[in-house]
MARVEX-337825 format. One record per residue: x, y, z of N, C-alpha, C in turn. Coordinates in steps of 0.1 Angstrom, whole numbers, plus 5000, padded with zeros to 4 digits. Atoms other than C-alpha are relative to their C-alpha. Last residue first. Example, Ala and Ser with C-alpha at 12.3 -4.5 7.8 and 13.67 -1.06 7.14 Angstrom:
! residues 2
499149895000513749895071499250115008/500949885000512349555078500950125000/
//
This chain:
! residues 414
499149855003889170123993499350134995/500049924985887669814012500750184993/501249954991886169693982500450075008/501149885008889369673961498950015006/499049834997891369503989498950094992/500449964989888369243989500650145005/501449924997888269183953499750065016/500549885009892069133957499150064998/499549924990891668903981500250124995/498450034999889368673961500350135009/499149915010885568733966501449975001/499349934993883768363977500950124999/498450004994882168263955500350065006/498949975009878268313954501349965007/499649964990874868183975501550004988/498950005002871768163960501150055006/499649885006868868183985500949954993/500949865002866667924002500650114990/499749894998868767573994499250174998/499149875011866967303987500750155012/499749924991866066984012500550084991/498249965001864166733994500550095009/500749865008860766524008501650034999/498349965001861166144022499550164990/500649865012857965974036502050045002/501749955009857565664057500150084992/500349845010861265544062498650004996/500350055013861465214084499750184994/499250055007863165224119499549964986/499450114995860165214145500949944983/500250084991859165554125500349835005/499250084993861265794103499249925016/500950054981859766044085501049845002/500750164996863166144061499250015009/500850024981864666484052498949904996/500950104997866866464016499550025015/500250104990869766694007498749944996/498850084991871266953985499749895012/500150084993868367053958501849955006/499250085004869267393944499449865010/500750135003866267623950500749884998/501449974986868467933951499149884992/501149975010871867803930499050035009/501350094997874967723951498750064993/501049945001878667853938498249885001/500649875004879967763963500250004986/499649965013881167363971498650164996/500649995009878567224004501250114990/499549865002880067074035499350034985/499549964987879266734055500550154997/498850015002876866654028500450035014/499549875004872866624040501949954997/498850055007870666344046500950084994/499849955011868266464074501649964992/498650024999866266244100500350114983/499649965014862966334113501349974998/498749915007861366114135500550014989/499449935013857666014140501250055005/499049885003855865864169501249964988/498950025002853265634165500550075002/498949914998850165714172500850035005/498450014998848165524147500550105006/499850064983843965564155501649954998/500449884987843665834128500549915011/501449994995845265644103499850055010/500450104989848265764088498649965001/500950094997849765914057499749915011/500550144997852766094063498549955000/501450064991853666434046500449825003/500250114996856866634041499649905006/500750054986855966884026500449885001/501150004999858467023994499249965012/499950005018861867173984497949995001/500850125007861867194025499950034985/500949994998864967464039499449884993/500950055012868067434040498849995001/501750114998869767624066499550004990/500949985006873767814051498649935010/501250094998876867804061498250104999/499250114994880468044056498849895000/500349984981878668294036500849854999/500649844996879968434001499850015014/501449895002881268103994500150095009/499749885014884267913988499250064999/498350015002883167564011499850084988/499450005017879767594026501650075000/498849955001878667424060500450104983/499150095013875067304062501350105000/499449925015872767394092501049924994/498550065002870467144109500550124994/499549964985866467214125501749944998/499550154988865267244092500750055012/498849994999863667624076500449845008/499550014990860267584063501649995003/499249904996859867604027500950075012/499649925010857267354025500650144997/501249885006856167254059500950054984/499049925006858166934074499050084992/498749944991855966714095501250074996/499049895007852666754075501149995012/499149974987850666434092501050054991/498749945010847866374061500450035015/499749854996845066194084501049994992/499049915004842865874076500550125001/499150114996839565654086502050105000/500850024984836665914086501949925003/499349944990838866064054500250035014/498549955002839165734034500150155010/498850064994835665634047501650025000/499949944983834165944035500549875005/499449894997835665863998499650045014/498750065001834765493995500450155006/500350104987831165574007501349984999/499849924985831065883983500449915009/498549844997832465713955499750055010/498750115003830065333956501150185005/500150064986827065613962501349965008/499449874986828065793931499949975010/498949995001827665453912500450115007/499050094997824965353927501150035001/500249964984822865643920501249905012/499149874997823965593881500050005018/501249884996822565203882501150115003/501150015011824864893868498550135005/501550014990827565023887498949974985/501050185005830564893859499249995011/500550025018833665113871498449905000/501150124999834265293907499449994981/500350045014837465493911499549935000/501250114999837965703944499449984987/500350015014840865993946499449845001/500150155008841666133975499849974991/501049965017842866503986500249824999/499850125006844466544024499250004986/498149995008844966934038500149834999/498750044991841666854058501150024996/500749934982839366794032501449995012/498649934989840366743996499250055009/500749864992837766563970501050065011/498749944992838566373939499350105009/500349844988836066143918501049995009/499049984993836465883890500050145005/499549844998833365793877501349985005/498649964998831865483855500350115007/500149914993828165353851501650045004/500649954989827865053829500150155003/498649964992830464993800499350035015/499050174995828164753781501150005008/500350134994825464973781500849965002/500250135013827365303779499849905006/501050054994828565603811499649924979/499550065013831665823819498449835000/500650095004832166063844500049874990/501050015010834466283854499749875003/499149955017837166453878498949994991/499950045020836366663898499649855007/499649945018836166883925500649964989/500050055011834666763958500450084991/498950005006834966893987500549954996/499049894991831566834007501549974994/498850044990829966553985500950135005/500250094989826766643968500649995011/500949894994827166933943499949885011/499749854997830766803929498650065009/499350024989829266443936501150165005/501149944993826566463904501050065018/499550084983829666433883499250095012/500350145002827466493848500649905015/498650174996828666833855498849925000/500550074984825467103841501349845002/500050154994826267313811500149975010/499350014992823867563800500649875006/499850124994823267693766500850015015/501050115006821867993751500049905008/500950004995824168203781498649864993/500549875002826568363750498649955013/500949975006827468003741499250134998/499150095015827867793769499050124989/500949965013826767933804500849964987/499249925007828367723835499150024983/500549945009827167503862500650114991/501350054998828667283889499250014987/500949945002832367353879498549954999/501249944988834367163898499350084997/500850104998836266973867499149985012/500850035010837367283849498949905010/500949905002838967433879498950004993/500550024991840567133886499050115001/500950125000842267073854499050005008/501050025014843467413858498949894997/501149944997845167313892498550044990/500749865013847067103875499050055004/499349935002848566823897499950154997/500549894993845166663900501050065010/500549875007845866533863499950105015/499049905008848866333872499150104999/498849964995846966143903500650104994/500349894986843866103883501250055006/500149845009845965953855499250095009/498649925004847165703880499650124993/499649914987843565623894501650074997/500849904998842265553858500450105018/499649865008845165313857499150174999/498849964998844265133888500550114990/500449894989840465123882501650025002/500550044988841264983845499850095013/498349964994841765093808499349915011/500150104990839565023774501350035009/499250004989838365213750500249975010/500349974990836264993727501150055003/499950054985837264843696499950125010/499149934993835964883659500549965015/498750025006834164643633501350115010/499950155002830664743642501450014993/500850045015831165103658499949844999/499150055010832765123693498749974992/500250155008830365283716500849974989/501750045005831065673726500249834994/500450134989834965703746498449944996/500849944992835966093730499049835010/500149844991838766083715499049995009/501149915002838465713700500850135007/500950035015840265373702499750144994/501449905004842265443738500149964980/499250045015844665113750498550094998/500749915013844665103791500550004987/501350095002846064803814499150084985/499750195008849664893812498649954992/501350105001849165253825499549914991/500350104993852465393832498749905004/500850024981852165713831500049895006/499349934991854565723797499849995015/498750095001852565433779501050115013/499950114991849565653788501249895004/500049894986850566003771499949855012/498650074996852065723742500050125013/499350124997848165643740501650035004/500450044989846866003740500549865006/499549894987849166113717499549955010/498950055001848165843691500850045012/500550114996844465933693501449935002/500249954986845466273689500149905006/498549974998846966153650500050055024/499150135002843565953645501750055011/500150084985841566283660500549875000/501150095004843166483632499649905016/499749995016846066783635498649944994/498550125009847266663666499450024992/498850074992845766973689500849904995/499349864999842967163669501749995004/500049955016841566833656501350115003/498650115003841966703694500750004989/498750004993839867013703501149864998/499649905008837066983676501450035009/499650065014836666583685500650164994/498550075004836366673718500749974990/498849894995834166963718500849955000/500149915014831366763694501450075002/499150095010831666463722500550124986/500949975014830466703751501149924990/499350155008831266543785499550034984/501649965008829066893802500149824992/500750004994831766933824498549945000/499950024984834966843816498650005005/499650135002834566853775499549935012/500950084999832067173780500549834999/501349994988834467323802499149904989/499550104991837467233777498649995012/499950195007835867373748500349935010/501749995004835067743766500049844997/500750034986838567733776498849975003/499550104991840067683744499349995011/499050035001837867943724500749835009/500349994984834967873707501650015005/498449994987834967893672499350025012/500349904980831567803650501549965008/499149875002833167683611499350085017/498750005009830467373611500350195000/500350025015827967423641501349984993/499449935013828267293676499649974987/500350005013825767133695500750144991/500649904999826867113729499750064984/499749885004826966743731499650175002/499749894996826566393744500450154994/499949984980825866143722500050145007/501350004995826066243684500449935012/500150074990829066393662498749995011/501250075006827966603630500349885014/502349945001829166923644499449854998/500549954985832966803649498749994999/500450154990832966573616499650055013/501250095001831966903598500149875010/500650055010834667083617499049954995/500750134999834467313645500049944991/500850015004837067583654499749874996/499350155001839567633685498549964988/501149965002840368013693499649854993/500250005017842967993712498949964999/501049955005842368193749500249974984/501450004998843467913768498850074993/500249884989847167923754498449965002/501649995002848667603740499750155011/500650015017852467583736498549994994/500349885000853467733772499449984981/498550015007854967403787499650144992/498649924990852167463813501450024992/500349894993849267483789501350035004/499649905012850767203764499850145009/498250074998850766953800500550124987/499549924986846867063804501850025001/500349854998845767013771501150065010/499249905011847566663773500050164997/498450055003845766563802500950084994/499549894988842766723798501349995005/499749855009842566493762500450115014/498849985008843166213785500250094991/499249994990840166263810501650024992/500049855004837966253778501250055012/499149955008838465893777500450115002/499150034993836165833810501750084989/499549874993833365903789501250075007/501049935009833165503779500950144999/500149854991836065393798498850044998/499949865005835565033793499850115005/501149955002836964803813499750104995/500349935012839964573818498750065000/500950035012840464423854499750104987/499550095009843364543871499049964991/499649855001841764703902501050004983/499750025013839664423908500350104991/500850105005838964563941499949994985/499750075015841264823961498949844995/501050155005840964973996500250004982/500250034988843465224009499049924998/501350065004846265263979498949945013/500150124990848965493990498349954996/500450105009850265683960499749875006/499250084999851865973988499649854988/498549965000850666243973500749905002/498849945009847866073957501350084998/499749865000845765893982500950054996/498349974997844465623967499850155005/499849894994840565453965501650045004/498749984998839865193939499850105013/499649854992837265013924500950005005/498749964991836064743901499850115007/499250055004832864613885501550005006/499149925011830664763906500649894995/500949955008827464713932500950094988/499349815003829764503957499150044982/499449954992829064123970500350185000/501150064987825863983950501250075014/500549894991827564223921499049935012/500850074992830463943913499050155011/500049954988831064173879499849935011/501449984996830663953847500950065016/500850094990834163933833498950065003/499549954993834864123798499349925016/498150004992835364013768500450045012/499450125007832164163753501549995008/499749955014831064443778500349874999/498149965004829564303804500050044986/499350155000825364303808501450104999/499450025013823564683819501049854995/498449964998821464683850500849984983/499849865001817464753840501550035002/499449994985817064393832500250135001/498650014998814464383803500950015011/499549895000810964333807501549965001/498949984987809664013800500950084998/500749854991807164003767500550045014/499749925010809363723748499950165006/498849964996808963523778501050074991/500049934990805163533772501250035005/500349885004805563463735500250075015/499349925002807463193742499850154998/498749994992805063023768501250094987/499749864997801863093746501150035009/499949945014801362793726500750125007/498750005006802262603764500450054987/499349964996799562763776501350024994/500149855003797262703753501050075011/499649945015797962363756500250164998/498450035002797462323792500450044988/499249905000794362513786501549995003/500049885014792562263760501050115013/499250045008793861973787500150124995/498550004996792262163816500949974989/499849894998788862213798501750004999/500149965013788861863788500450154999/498650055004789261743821500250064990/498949944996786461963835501149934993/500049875005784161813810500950085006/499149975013785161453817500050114995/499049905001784561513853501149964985/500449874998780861423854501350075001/501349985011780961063828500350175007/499149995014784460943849499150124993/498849884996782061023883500450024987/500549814996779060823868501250075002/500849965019781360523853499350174999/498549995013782960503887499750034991/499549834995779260483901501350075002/500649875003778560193880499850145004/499049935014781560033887498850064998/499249964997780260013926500950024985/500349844994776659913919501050084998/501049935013777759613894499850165005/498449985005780359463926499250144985/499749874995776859543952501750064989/499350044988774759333929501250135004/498250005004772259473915500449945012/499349934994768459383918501649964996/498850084998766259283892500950075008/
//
């Protein structure tokens, strides 16, 4: 009996269905099995290697810049030459430690800390973890020894035994440190800790910004000391046992470099504030929140050789130099006097500004004897198209006495 051609044509429909019902089957059972295995698989996806925000804290836009904030100033004059969310809150981590150098440094010059005190460890010192040089309970070190490994080495054991040494307890240090900031003028910052390690559960984070981190740069790289500590590459701890190595890769990197520090925690990223002097100019470059270390030194050198490719210090009054005015004095020893500079008086330019500069000086029309050596009696002004760039003082070089009465004069001449 022959088919008809409608019977042919579902019958070989029917055949195909019949030879890819086994593939189908297949497919279905691995659709499934896939979808059993979708959480597991995005359970097993490596982590992001950059660090997320701290709690509370904006997400970085890193598709434009490889930081959370930054900064670059030049510190004599407090001229800011690029800036980027310079205000934003962030943690210091490490960064803290910068405020104990601070204070150290400010008891050094007032004469109430000496370098060579002898500064011992408590149990809480020794039993501290992060970074350290593994102090023991009752091991002294003196001041200087503690400060290098704070500065250089970021040892948490050193901080906690020097803040002890210095307010008594690291609560009462921790107090110092804050009304050291209220003073400097750093609105944004509020320190938790001595030493900047992960807030516990129930504690808060140290927290400042790239602006304030660049003000306390400014105060600290006043103090030469500070700066001695914070260019040290390498240094024996310890009788030699131990050696500490700066954490600020950019002292051995960056041609004139010497400080400040580091500072580094998941949720705080990668933090430094780095200082380098070339040319009779010194900068200071603050980068928070690289989610990679290499970055974050990158972010400081690139900010920092721009600042000196782009910029010149213009010394037009030398520090002690004599001015081109003299000063009159009334009842003294000498009839007039030349005032000399108190300090430099620099201008910030860019290399391609050049402008001319005048000096103008703000002086009395006569000066009252008895005059003090160092006495500030004036002001010298830069002075270009009519706006004041820089202002430095004008002291007097020598003391200068009353004038002798006439009687002292008879009696001399006799």
């Amino acid at each position: 009996m022959n088919s008809s051609p409608a019977l042919a044509t579902v019958s070989l429909h029917a055949a195909r269905r019949r030879a890819q019902a086994p593939a189908l089957a297949v497919l279905a059972a691995l659709t499934a099995l896939l979808t059993m295995m979708a959480p597991a698989v995005a359970r097993a996806r490596p982590r992001r290697s950059h660090p997320r925000p701290a709690a509370g804290h904006a997400q970085p836009d890193n598709s434009t810049q490889p930081y959370a904030a930054a900064l670059l100033m030049e510190p004599e004059t407090g001229t800011v030459m690029f800036e980027n969310n310079t205000h934003q809150p962030w943690p210091t981590a490490s960064l803290a430690k910068m405020m104990i150098a601070m204070i150290v440094a400010g008891k050094l010059a007032d004469g109430s800390l000496s370098l060579t005190a002898r500064i011992a460890t408590s149990r809480k010192a020794a039993r501290m973890g992060g970074s350290q040089v593994y102090l023991k309970e009752g091991e002294t070190f003196s001041l200087d020894d503690m400060m290098k490994a704070i500065m250089v080495h970021s040892a948490n054991d050193a901080s906690v035994a020097v803040a002890e040494y210095v307010g008594g307890s690291t609560e009462a240090f921790v107090q110092m440190m804050n009304r050291e900031a209220a003073a400097l003028g750093m609105k944004d910052t509020h320190y938790y800790s001595v030493h900047g390690l992960p807030p516990a559960p129930g504690q808060q984070a140290d927290v400042s910004s790239a602006w304030d981190e660049a003000v306390l740069a400014r105060a600290l790289t006043r103090y030469p000391q500070v700066l001695r500590w914070a260019s040290i590459d390498t240094a024996p701890f310890r009788g030699s046992a131990f050696e500490l190595r700066n954490t600020n890769h950019l002292v051995r990197t960056f041609p004139g470099c010497d400080g400040l520090k580091t500072g580094f925690y998941y949720k705080a990223g990668f933090n430094v504030v780095a200082t380098a002097r070339r040319g009779g100019m010194r900068l200071i470059a603050v980068v928070l929140g690289s989610p990679r270390k290499a970055e974050n030194f990158k972010s400081a050198a690139e900010l920092l050789a721009q600042g000196f490719a782009n910029y010149q210090m213009r010394v037009v009054g030398q520090k002690g130099a004599p001015i081109a005015q003299a000063l009159a004095v009334s009842g003294g020893s000498l009839a007039s006097f030349t005032p000399v500079w108190g300090t430099n008086l620099s201008v910030l330019q860019k290399r391609s500004d050049d402008a001319a500069l005048r000096v103008e000086f703000q002086l009395p029309a006569a000066l009252a004897a008895p005059i003090r050596a160092g006495q500030q009696i004036g002001v010298g002004q830069a002075i270009s198209g009519g706006k004041v760039l820089a202002s430095a003082p004008l002291v007097a070089p020598a003391a200068i006495g009353l004038r002798p009465s006439l009687l002292q004069r008879l009696r001399g001449a006799l």
